[in-house]
N, C-alpha and C positions, 0 to 999 in steps of 0.2 A: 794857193791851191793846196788841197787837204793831199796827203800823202792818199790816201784813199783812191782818190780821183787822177793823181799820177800813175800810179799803179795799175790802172783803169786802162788806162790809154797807153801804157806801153805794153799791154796785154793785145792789146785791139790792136794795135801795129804790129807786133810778132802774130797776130791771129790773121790778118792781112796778109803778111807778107806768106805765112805758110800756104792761104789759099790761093794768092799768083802763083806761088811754085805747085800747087799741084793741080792748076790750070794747066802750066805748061809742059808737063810732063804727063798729062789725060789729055791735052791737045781741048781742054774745055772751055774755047773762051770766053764764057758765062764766070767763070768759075776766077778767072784771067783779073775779068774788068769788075767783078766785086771783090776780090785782094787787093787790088787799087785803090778801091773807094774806102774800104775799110781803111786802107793806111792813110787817106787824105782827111779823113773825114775825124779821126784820131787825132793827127798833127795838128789838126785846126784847132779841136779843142782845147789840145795843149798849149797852142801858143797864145789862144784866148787867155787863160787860167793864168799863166805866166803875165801878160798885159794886164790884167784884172790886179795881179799884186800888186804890179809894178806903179800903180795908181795909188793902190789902197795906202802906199806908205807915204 
């Protein structure tokens, strides 16, 4: 995985995370359960791209 695309994804899980916290602090739970996904949806890729190398060698 290209440095690029880490950096990608550890953007999108601090962008995640920041949106649960002010979900819960707006009381937004729209706001809650898409900082969620954002952080699931990141880690997935990440650990794809991790898997992916771990093949390619």
């Amino acid at each position: 995985m290209s440095l690029r695309w880490e950096i990608s994804n550890k953007v999108r899980i601090l962008k995640g995370w920041a949106r649960r916290r002010f979900g819960r602090v707006s009381g937004n739970r729209r706001q809650r359960i898409a900082g969620k996904s954002d952080r699931v949806a990141a880690s997935l890729k990440q650990a794809d791209g991790k898997a992916r190398d771990a093949f390619k060698r």
